[in-house]
C-alpha positions, 0 to 999 in steps of 0.5 A, a space after each residue: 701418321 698420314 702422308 698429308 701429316 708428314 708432309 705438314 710435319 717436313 713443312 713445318 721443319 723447313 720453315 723452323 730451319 729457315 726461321 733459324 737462319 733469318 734469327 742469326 742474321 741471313 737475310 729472308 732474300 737469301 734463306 728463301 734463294 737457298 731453299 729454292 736451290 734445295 729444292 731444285 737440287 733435291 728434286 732433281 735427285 728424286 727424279 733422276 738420282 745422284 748422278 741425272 740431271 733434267 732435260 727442258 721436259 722434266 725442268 717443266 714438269 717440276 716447274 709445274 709442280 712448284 706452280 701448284 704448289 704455290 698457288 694452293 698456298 696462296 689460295 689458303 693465304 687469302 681465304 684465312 686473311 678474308 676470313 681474318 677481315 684483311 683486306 687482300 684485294 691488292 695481293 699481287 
């Protein structure tokens, strides 16, 4: 398996997780704040390991990431919905 099909695979995951929490009643608000601080807590780990923490730069440099990240799932969000017929001209 490809690093991109295990990447979509571990996505898939997290969103299945954070589907289960919604269907026993978290809000979408909360599962997604506690995604974030997973997120910000696991990629401290990755960066520093169990016992680091990030200065301003590295907090930037994940910053950045998470950015891109969320702009490439945005661009996609919009090209399938114009492909769609949707009208996105209000995406914000």
């Amino acid at each position: 398996m490809s690093v991109s099909e295990q990447k979509i695979e571990c996505v898939n995951e997290f969103v299945e997780l954070a589907n289960a929490m919604a269907a026993k009643g978290q809000s979408p608000q909360v599962v997604s704040s506690g995604l974030m601080t997973a997120c910000a807590l696991y990629a401290t780990f990755v960066v520093t390991g169990n016992d680091g923490a990030l200065q301003s730069t590295g907090i930037e440099k994940i910053t950045q990431l998470f950015g891109s990240e969320l702009a490439t799932v945005q661009k996609a969000k919009i090209e399938q919905a114009q492909r769609d017929g949707k009208d996105v001209s209000g995406a914000q």
